[in-house]
PDBQT receptor file of N, H, CA, C and O in Angstrom, charges set to zero:
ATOM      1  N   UNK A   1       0.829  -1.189   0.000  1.00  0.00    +0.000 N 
ATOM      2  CA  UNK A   1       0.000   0.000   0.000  1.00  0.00    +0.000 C 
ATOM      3  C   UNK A   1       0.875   1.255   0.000  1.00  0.00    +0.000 C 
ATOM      4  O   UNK A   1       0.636   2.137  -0.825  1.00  0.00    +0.000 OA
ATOM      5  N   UNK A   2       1.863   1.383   0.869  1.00  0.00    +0.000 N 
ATOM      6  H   UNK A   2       2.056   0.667   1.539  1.00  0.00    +0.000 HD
ATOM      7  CA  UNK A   2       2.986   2.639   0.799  1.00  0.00    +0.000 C 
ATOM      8  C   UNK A   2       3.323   3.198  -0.481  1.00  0.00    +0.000 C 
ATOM      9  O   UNK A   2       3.379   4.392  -0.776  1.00  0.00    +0.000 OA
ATOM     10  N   UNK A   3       3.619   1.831  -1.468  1.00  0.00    +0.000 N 
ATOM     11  H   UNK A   3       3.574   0.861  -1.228  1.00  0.00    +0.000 HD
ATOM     12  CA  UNK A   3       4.628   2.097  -2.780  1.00  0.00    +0.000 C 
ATOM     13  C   UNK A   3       3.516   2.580  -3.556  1.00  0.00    +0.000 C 
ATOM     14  O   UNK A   3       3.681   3.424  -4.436  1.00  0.00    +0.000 OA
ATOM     15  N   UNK A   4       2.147   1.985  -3.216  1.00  0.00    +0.000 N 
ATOM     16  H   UNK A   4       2.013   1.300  -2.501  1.00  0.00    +0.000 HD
ATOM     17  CA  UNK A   4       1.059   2.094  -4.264  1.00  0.00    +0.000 C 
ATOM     18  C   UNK A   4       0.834   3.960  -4.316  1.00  0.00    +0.000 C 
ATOM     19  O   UNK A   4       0.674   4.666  -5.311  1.00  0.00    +0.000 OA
ATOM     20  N   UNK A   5       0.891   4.328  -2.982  1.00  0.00    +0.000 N 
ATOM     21  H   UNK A   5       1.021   3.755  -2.174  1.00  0.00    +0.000 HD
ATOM     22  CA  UNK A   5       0.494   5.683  -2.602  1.00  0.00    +0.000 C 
ATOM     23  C   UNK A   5       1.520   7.095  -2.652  1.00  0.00    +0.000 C 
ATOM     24  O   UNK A   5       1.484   8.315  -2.809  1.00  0.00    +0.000 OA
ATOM     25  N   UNK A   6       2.319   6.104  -2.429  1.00  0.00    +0.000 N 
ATOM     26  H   UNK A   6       2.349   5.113  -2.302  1.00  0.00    +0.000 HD
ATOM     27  CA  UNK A   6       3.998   7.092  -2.698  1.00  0.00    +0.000 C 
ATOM     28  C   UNK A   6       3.812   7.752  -4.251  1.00  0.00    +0.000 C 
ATOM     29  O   UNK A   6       3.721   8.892  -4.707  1.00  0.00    +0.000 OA
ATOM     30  N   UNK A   7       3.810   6.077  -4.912  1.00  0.00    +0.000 N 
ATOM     31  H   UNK A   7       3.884   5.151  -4.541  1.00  0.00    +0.000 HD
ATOM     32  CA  UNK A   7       3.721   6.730  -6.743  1.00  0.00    +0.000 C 
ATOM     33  C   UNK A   7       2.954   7.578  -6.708  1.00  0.00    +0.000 C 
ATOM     34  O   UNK A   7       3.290   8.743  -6.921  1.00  0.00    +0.000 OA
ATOM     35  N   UNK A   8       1.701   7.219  -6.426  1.00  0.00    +0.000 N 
ATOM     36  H   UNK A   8       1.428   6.273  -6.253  1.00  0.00    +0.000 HD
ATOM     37  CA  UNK A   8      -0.080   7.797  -6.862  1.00  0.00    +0.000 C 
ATOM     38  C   UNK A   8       0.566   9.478  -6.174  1.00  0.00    +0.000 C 
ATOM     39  O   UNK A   8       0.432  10.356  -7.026  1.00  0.00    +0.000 OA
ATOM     40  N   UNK A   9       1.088   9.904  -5.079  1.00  0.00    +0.000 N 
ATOM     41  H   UNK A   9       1.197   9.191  -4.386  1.00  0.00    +0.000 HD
ATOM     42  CA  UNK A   9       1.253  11.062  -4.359  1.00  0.00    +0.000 C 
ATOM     43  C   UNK A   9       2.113  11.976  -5.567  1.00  0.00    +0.000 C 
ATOM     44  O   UNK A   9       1.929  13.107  -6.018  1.00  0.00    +0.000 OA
ATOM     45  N   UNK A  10       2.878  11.179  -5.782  1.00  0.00    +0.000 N 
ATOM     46  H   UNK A  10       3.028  10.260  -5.416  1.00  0.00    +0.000 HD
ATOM     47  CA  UNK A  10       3.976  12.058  -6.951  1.00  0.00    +0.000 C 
ATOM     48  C   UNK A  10       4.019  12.290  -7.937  1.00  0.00    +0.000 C 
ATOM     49  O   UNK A  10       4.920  12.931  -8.477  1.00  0.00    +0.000 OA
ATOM     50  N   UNK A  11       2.657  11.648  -8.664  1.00  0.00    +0.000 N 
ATOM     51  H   UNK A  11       1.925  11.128  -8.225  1.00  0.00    +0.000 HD
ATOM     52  CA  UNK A  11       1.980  11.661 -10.065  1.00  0.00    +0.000 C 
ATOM     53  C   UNK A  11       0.838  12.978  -9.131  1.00  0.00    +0.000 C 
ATOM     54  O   UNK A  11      -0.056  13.317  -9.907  1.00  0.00    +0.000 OA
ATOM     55  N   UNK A  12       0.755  13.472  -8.192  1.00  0.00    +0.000 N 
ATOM     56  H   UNK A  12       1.480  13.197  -7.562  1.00  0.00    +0.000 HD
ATOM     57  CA  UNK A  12      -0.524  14.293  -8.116  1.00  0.00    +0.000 C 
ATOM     58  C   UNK A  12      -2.478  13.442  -8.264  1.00  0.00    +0.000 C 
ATOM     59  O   UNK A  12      -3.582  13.949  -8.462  1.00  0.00    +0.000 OA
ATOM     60  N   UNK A  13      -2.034  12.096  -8.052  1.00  0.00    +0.000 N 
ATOM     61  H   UNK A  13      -1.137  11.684  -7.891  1.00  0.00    +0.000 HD
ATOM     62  CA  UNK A  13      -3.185  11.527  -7.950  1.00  0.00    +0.000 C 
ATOM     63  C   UNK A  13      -3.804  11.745  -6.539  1.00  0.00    +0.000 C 
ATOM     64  O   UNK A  13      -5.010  11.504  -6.579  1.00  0.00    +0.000 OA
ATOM     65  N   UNK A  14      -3.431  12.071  -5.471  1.00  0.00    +0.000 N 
ATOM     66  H   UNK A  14      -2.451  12.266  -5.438  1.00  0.00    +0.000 HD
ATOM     67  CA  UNK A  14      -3.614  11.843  -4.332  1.00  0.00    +0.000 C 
ATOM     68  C   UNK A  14      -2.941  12.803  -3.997  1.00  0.00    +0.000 C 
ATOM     69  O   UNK A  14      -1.890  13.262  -4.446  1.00  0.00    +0.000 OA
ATOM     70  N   UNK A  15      -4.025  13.294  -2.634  1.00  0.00    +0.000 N 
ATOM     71  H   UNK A  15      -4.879  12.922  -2.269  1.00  0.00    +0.000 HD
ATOM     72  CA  UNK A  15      -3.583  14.574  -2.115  1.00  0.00    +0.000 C 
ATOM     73  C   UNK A  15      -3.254  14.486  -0.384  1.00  0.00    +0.000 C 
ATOM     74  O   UNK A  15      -3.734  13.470   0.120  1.00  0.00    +0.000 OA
ATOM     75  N   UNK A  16      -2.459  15.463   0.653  1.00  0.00    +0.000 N 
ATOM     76  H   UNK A  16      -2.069  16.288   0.244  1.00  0.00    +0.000 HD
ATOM     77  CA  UNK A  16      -1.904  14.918   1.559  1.00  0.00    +0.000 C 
ATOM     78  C   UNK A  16      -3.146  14.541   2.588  1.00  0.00    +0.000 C 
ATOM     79  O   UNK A  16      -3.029  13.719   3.496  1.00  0.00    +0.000 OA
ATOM     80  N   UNK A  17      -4.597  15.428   2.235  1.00  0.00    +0.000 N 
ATOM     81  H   UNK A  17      -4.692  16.096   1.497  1.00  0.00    +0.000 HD
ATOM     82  CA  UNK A  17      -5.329  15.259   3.250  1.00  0.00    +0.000 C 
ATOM     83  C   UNK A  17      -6.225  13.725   3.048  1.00  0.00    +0.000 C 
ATOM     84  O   UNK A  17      -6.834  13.236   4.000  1.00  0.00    +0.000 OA
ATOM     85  N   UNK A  18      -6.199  13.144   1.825  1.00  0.00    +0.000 N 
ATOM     86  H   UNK A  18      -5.704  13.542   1.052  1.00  0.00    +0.000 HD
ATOM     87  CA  UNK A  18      -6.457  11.549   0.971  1.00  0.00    +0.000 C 
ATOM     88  C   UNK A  18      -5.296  11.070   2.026  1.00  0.00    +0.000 C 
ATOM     89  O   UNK A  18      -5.716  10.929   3.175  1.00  0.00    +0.000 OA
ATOM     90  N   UNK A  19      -4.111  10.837   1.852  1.00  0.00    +0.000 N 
ATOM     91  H   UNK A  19      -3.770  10.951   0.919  1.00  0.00    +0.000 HD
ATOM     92  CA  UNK A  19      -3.305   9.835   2.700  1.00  0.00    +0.000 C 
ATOM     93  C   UNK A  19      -3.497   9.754   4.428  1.00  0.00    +0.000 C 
ATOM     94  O   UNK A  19      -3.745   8.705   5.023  1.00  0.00    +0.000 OA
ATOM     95  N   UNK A  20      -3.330  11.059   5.066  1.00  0.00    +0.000 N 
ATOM     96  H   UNK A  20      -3.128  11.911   4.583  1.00  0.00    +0.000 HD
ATOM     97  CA  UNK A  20      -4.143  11.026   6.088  1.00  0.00    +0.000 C 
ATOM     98  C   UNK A  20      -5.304  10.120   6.707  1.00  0.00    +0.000 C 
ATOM     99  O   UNK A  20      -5.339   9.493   7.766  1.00  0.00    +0.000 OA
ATOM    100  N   UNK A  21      -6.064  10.238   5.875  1.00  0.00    +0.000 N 
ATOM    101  H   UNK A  21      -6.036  10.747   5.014  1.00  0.00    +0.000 HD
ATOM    102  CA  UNK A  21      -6.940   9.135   5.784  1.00  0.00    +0.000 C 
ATOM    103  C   UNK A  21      -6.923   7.268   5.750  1.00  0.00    +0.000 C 
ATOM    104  O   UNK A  21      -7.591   6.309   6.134  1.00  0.00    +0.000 OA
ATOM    105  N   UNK A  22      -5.842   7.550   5.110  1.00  0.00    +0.000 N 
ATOM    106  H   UNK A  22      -5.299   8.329   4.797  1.00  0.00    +0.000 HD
ATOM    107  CA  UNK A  22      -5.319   6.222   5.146  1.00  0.00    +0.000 C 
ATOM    108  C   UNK A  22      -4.682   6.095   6.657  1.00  0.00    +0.000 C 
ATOM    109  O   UNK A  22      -4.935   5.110   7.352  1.00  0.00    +0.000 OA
ATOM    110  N   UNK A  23      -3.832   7.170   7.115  1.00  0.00    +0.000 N 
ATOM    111  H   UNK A  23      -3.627   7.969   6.550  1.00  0.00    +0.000 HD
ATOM    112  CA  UNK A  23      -3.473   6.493   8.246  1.00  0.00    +0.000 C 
ATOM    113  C   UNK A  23      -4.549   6.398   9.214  1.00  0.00    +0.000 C 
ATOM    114  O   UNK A  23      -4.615   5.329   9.822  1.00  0.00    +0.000 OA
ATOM    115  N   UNK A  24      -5.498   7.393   9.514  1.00  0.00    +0.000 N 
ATOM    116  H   UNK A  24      -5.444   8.261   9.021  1.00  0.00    +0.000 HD
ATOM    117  CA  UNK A  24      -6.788   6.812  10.231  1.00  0.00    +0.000 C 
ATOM    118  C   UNK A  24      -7.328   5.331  10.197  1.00  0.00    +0.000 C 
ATOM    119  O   UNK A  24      -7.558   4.549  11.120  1.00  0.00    +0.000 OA
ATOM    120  N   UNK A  25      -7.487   5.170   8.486  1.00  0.00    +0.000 N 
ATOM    121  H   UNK A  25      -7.300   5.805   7.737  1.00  0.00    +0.000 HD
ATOM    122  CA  UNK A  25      -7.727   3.938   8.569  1.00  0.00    +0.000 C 
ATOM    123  C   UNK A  25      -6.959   2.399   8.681  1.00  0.00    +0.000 C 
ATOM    124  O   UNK A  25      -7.419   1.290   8.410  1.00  0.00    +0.000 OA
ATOM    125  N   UNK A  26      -5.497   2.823   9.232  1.00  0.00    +0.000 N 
ATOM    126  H   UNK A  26      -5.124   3.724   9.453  1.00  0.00    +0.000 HD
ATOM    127  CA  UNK A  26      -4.785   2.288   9.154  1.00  0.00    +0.000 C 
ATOM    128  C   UNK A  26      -3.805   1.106   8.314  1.00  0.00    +0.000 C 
ATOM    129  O   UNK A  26      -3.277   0.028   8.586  1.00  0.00    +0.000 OA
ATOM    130  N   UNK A  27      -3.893   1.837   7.368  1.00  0.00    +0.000 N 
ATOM    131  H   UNK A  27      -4.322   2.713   7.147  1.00  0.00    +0.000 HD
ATOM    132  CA  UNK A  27      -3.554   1.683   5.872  1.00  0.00    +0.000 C 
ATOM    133  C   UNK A  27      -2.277   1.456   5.808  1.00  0.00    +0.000 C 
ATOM    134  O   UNK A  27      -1.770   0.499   5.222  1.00  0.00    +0.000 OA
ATOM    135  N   UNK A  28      -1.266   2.944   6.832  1.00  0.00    +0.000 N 
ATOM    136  H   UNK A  28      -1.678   3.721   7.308  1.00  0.00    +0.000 HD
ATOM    137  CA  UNK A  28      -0.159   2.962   5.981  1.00  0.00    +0.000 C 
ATOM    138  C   UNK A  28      -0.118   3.893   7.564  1.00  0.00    +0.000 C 
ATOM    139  O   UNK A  28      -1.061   4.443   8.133  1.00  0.00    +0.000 OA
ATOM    140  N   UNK A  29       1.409   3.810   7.999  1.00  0.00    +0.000 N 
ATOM    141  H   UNK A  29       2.175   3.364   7.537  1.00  0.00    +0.000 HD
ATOM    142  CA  UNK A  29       1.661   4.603   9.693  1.00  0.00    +0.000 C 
ATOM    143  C   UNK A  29       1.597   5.657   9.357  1.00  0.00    +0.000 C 
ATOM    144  O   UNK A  29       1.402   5.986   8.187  1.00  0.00    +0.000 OA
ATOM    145  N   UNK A  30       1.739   6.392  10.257  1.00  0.00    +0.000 N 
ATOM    146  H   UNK A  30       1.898   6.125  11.208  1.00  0.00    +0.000 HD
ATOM    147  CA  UNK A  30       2.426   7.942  10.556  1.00  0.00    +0.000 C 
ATOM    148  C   UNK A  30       3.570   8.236   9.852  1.00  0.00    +0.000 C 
ATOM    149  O   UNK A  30       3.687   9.268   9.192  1.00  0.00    +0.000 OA
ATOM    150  N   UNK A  31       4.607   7.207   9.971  1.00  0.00    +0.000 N 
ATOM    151  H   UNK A  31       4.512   6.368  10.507  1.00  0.00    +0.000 HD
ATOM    152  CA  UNK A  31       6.258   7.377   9.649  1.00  0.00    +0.000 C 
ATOM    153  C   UNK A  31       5.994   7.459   8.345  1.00  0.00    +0.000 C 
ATOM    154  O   UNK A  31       6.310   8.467   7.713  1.00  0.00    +0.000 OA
ATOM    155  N   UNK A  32       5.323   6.311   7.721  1.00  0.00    +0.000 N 
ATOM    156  H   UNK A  32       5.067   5.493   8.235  1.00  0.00    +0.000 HD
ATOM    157  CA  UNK A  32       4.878   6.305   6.008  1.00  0.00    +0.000 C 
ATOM    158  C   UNK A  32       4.550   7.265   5.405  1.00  0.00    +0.000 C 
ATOM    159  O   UNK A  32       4.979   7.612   4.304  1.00  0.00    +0.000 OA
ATOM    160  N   UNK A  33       3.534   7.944   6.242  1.00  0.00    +0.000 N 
ATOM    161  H   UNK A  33       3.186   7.662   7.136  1.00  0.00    +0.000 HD
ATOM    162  CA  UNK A  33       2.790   9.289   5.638  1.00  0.00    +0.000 C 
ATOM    163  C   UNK A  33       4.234  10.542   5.539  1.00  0.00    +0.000 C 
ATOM    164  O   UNK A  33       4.455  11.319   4.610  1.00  0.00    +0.000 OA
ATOM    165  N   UNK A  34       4.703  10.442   6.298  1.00  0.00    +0.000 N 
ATOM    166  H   UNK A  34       4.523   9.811   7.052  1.00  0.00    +0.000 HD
ATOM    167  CA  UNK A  34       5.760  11.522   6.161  1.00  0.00    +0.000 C 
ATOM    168  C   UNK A  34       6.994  11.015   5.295  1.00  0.00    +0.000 C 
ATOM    169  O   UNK A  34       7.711  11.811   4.689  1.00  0.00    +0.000 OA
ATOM    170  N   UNK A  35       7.196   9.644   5.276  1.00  0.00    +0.000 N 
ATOM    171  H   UNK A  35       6.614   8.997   5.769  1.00  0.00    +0.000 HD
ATOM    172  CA  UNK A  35       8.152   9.152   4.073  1.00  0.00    +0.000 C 
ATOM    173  C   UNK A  35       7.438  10.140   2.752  1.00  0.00    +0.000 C 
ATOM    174  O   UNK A  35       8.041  10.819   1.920  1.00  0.00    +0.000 OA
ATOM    175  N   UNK A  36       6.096   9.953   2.897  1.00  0.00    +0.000 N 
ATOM    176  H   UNK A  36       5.606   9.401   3.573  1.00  0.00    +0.000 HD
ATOM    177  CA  UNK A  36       5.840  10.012   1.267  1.00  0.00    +0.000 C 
ATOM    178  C   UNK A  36       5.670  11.009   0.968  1.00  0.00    +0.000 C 
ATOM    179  O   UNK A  36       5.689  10.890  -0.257  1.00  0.00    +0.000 OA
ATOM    180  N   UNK A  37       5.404  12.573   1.279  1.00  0.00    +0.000 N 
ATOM    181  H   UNK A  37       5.389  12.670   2.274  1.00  0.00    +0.000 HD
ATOM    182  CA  UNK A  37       4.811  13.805   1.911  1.00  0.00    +0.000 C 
ATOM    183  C   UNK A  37       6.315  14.273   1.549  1.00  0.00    +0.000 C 
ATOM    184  O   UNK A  37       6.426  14.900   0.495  1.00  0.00    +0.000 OA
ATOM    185  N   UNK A  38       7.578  14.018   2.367  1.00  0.00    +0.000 N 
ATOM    186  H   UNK A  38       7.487  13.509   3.223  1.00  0.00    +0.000 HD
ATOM    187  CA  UNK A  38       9.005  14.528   2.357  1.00  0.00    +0.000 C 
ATOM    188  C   UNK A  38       9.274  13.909   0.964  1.00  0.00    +0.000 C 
ATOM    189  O   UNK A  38       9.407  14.718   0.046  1.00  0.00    +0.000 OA
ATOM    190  N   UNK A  39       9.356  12.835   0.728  1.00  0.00    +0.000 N 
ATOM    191  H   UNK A  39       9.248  12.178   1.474  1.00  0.00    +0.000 HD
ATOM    192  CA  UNK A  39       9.965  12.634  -0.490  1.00  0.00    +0.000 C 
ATOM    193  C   UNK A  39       9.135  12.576  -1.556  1.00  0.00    +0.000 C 
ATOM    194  O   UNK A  39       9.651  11.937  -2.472  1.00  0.00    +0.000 OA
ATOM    195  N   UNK A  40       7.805  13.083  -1.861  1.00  0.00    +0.000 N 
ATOM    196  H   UNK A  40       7.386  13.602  -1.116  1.00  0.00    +0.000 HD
ATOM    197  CA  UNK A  40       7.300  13.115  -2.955  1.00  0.00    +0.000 C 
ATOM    198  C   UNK A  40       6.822  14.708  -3.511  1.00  0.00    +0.000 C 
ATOM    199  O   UNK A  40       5.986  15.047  -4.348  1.00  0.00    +0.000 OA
ATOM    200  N   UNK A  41       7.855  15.582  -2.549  1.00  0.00    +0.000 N 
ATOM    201  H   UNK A  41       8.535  15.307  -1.869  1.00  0.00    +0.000 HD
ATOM    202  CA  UNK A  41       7.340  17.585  -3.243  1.00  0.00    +0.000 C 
ATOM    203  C   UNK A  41       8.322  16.969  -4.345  1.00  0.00    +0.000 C 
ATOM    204  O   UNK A  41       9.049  15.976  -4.334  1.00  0.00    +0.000 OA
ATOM    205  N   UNK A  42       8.044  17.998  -5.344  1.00  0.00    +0.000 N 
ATOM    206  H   UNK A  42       7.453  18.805  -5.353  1.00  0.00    +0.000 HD
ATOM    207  CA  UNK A  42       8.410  18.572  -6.694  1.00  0.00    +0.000 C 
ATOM    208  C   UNK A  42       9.370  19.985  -6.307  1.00  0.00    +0.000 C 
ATOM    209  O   UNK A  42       9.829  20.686  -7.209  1.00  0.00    +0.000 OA
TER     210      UNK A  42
């Protein structure tokens, strides 16, 4: 799910307040969300 959302984040498919969500739903951690957030700006 990370790698799926990382891509999708850096193509602009998905936005930071969409991943959020995921970590609510426990999708993907906290640490993940900020892996992908830090390494997916332009």
């Amino acid at each position: 799910m990370f790698e799926v959302l990382k891509e999708k984040y850096q193509k602009n498919f998905v936005r930071k307040d969409q991943l959020l969500r995921y970590v609510m739903l426990g999708k993907i951690t906290q640490e993940e969300y900020q892996k992908i957030i830090n390494g997916g700006e332009k």
